[in-house]
ROVEXNU-601759 format. One line per field, with one value per residue (C-alpha): x, y, z negated; residue in one letter. Coordinates in nm, 4 decimals. Example, Ala and Ser with C-alpha at 12.3 -4.5 7.8 and 13.67 -1.06 7.14 Angstrom:
! residues 2
u: (1.2300/1.3670)
v: (-0.4500/-0.1060)
w: (-0.7800/-0.7140)
r: (A/S)
! end
This chain:
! residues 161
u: (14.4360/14.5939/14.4527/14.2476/14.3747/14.6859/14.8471/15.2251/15.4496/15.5623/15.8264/15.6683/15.9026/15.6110/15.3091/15.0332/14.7277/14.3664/14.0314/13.7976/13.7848/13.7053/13.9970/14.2598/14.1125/14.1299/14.5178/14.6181/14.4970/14.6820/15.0473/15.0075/15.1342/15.2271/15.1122/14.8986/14.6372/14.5937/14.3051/14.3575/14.0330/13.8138/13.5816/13.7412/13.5642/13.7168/14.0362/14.2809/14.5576/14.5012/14.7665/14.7138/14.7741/14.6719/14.4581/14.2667/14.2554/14.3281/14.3312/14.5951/14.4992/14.5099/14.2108/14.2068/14.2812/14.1457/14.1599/14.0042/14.3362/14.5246/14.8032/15.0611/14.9310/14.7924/15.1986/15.2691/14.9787/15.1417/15.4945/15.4027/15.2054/15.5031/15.3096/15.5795/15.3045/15.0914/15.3657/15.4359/15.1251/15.0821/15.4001/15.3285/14.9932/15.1669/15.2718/15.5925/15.8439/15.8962/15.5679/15.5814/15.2605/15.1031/15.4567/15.6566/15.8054/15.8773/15.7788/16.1553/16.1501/15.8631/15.9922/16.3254/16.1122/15.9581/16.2423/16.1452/16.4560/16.2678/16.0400/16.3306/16.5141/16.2100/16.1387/16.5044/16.5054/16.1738/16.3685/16.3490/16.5834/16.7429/16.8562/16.5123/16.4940/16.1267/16.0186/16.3064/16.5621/16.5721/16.6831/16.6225/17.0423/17.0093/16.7364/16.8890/17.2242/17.0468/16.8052/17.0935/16.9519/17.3159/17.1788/16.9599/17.1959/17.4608/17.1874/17.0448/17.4776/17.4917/17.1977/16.9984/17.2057)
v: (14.6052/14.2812/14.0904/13.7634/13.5653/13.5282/13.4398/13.3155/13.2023/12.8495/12.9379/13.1390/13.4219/13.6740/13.7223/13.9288/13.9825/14.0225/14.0788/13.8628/13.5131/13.5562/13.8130/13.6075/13.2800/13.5170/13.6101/13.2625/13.0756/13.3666/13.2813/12.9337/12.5940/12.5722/12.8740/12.9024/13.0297/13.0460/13.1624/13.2945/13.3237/13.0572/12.8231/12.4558/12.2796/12.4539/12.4304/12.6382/12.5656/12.5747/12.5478/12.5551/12.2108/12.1591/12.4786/12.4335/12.4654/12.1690/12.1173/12.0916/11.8220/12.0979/12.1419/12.5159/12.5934/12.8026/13.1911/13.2616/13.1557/13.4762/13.5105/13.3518/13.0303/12.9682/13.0253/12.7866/12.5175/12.5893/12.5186/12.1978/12.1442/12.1941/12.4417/12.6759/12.8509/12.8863/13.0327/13.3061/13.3833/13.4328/13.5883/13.8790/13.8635/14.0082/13.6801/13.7123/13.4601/13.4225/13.3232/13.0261/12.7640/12.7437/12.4816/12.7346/12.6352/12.8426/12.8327/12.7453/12.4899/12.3380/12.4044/12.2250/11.8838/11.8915/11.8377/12.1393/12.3287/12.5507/12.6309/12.7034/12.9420/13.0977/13.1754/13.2906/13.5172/13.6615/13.7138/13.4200/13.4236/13.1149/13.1097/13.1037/12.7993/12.6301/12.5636/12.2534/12.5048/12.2816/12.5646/12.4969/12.4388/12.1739/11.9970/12.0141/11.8430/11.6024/11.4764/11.4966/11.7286/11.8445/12.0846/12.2712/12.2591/12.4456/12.7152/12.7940/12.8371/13.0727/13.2828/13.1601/13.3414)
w: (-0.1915/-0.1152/0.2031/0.1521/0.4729/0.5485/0.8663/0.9122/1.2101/1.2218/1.0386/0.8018/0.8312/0.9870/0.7575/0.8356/0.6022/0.7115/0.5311/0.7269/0.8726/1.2048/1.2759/1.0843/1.3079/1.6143/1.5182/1.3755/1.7242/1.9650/1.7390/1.9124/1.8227/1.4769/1.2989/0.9743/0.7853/0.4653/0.2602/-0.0749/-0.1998/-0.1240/-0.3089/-0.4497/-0.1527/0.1617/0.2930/0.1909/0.4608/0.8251/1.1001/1.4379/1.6436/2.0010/2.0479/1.7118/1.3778/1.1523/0.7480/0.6327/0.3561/0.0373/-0.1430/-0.2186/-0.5439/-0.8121/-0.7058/-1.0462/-1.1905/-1.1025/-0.8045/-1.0204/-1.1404/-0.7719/-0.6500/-0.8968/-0.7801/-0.4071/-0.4987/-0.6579/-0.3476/-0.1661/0.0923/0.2286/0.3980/0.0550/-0.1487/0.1262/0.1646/-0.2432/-0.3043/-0.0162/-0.1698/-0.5159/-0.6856/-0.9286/-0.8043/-1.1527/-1.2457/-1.5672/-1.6373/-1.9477/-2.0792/-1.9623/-1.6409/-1.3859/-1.0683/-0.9504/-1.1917/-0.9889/-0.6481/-0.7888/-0.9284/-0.6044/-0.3999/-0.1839/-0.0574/0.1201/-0.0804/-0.3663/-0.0997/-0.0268/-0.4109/-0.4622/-0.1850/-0.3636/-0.6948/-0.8724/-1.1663/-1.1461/-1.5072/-1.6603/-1.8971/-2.0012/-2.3399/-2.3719/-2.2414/-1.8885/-1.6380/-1.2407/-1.2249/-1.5230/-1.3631/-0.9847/-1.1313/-1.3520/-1.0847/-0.8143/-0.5859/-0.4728/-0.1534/-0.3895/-0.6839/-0.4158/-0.3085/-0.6768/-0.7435/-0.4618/-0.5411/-0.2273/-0.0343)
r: (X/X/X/X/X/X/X/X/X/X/X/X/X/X/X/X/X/X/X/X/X/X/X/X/X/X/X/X/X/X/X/X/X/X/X/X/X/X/X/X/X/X/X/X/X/X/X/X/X/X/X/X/X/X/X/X/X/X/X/X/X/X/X/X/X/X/X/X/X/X/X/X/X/X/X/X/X/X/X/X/X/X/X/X/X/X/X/X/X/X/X/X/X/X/X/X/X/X/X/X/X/X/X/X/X/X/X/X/X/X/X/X/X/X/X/X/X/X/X/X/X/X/X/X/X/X/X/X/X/X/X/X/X/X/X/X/X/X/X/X/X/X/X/X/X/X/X/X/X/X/X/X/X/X/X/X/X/X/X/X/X)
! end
């Protein structure tokens, strides 16, 4: 069974999972400067992105979103968020990378509008296809070039690597 909290390096390259609050709080505070925690499964009213900043925990300024929605549409609320730490934390959680919204775009797609390199490498390296068109057959590649984003236009031609 997937974890509710999730706690990530500053980098978000280490994830670890946890079932209750005051352990993930415990963990997230001993990683130090910079680290987060994110809660999957809360209520629209709390936080739903913590990172640690001088010894303490501090919102991060996302309402939490909607766990009722399912693991993929809450990726997809992340990535237009732009919260590196969110999408980790949903994709470990079980996410597809290639989760689409209710039009149709993809969660690349999203990452891609959003300007969000990181969060586009990060999907890619999940196994986002990066050929997956919406509904108006706009693919992440179409929409990088059109919009000019050259950096992410090169990585989604690469394959993230």
């Amino acid at each position: 069974m997937p974890s509710r909290y999730y706690v990530l390096a500053d980098s978000c390259a280490e994830v670890v999972g946890f079932d209750d609050l005051v352990t993930a709080e415990t963990a997230v505070l001993a990683r130090g400067e910079g680290a987060y925690l994110v809660d999957t499964q809360g209520v629209p009213y709390q936080p739903s992105l913590l990172r640690v900043e001088g010894g303490r925990l501090l919102y991060m300024g996302l309402g939490h979103i909607n766990h009722r929605q399912g693991l993929d549409a809450n990726l997809i609320e992340g990535v237009q968020k732009g919260a590196l730490p969110m999408v980790k934390a949903f994709l470990t959680k079980g996410a597809d990378p290639n989760a689409t919204d209710t039009r149709g775009a993809s969660a690349l797609l999203w990452a891609v509008a959003s300007g969000n390199i990181d969060v586009v490498r990060l999907l890619l390296q999940a196994g986002a296809a990066v050929d997956r068109a919406d509904a108006d057959g706009i693919t992440a590649l179409t929409l990088a070039e059109r919009q000019q984003k050259t950096a992410i236009a090169a990585l989604l031609r690469a394959g993230g690597i």
